[in-house]
C-alpha positions in Angstrom: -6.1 -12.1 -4.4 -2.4 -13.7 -4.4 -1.6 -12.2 -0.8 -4.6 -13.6 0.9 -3.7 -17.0 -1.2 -0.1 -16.4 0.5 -1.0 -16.3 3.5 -3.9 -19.0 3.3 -1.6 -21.0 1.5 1.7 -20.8 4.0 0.2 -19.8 7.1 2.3 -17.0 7.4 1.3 -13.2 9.0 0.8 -10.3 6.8 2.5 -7.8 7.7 2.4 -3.7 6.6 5.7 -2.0 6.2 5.5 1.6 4.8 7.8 3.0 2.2 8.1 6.4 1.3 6.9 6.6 -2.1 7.3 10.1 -3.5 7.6 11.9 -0.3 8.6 14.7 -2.2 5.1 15.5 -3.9 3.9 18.6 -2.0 0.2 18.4 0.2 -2.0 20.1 -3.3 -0.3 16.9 -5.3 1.6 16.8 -9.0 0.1 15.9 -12.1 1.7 12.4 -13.0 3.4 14.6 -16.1 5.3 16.2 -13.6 6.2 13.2 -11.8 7.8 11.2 -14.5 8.9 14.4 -16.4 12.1 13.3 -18.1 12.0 9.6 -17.7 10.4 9.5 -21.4 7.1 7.5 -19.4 4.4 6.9 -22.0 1.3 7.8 -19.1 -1.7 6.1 -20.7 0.5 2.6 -21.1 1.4 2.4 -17.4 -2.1 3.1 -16.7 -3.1 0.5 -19.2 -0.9 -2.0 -17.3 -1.7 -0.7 -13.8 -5.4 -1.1 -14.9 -4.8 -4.7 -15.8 -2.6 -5.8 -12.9 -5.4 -4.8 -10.3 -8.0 -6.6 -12.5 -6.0 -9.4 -11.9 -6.1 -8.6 -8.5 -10.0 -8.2 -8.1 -9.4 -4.0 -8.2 -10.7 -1.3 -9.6 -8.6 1.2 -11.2 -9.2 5.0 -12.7 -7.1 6.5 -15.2 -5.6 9.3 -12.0 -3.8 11.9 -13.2 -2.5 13.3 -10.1 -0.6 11.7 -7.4 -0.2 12.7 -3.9 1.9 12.7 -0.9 0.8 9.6 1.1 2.5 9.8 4.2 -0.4 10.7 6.6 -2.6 8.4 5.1 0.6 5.7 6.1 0.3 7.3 9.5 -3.2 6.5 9.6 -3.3 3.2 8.3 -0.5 2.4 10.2 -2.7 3.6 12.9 -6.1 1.1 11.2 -3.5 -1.7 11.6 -3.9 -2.5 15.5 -7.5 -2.6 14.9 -9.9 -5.5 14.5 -11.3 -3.6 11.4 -7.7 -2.1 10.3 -8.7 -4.2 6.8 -11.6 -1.8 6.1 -9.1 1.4 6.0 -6.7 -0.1 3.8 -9.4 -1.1 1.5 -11.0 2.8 1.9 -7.6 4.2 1.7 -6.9 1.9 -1.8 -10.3 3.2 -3.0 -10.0 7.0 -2.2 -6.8 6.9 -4.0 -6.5 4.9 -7.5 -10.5 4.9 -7.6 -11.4 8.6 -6.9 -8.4 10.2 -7.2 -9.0 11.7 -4.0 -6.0 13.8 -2.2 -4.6 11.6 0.8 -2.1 14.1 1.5 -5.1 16.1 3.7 -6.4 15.6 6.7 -9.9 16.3 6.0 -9.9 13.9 3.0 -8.5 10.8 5.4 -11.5 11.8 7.9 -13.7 11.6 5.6 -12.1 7.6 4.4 -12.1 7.4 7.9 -15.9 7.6 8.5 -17.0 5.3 4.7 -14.6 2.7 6.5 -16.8 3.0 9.8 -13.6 3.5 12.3 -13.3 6.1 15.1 -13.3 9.7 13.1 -12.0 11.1 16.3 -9.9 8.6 17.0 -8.9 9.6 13.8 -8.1 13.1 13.7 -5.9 12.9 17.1 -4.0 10.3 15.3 -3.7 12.6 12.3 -3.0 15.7 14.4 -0.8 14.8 16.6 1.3 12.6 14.4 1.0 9.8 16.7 2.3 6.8 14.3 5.0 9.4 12.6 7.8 7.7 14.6 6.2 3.9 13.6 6.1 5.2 9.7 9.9 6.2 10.1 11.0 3.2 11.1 9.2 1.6 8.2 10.7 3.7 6.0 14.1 2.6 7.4 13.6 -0.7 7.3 12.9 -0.4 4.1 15.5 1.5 2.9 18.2 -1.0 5.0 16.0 -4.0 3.0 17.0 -2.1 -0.1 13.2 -1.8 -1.0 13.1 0.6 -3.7 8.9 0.0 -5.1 5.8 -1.0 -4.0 4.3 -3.8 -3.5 7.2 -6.1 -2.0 7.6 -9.1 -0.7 9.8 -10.4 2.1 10.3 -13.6 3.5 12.7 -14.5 5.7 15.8 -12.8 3.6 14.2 -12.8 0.0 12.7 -9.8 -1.2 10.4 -10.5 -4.7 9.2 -6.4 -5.6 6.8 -5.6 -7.8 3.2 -7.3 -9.0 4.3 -10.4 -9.4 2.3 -13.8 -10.4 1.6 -16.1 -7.7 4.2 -18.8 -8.4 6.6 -16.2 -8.0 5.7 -15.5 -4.6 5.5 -19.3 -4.2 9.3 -19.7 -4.9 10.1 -16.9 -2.9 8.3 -19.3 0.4 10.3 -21.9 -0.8 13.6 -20.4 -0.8 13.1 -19.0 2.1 12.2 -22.4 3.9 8.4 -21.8 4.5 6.3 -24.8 3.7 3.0 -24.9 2.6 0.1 -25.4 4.5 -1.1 -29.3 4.4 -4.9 -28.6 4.5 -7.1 -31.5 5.7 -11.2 -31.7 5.1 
């Protein structure tokens, strides 16, 4: 995958910021006609491409037709990311969503990605409940918006931003004009 390459690559930390995407879409979810309706989207090519770009990527990929609000599952992988296995929710989390189709706007639905990734469940609900990274996932979201991030995924290094699925030599440059060297890796 080009991120762990990145970060092999350049040494550099990977770090998760949230962004609010669609935070509009109510907790029972929209189809994705009623997500895009009006923008003249033609559905089954930006799954087509979607489908491709996480093939690139190593990913699987359904044909969803739903999307749903993501904010708690943020709170809770926001929650995954101060622990050793924090990896194993974003991958569960990933796979719930764009594999299954599964609704990450409920609480019972992240439990349950919660316990296939093998981290706390109860640990996991109290976070959930409680809301105890909502503050964190704000200030991602504001960061974001004052880094005029407007899609997912992005990039930032230093004060270049490169948004979108991008190939690899386009994160490259983006190192480079941001003053980040690559690694010199000895045998």
């Amino acid at each position: 995958m080009r991120i762990e390459k990145l970060v092999t690559d350049y040494g550099v930390d990977l770090h998760w910021v949230y962004f609010p995407l669609h935070p509009e879409t109510a907790e029972a979810g929209m189809t994705l006609e009623e997500l895009f309706a009006g923008r003249n989207m033609d559905i089954p090519a930006m799954q087509a491409h979607l489908k491709n770009l996480m093939e690139q990527e190593g990913l699987s990929f359904s044909d969803r037709t739903m999307t749903f609000n993501s904010r708690l599952a943020q709170e809770l992988a926001k929650w995954a990311d101060g622990l050793p296995e924090g990896k194993k929710a974003h991958t569960a989390l990933y796979h719930a969503y764009f594999v299954e189709g599964k609704n990450i706007g409920k609480i019972d639905e992240l439990l349950t990605i919660t316990e296939k990734a093998g981290l706390d469940v109860k640990e996991a609900r109290d976070v959930l409940e409680n809301r105890r990274f909502k503050n964190q996932v704000d200030q991602d979201w504001i960061h974001a918006y004052e880094m005029n991030i407007t899609g997912v995924p992005a990039f930032v290094a230093g004060q270049f931003i490169v948004s979108g699925a991008q190939p690899y030599k386009t994160l490259e440059r983006m190192m480079q004009h941001a003053g980040i060297s690559k690694r010199v890796h000895t045998l």
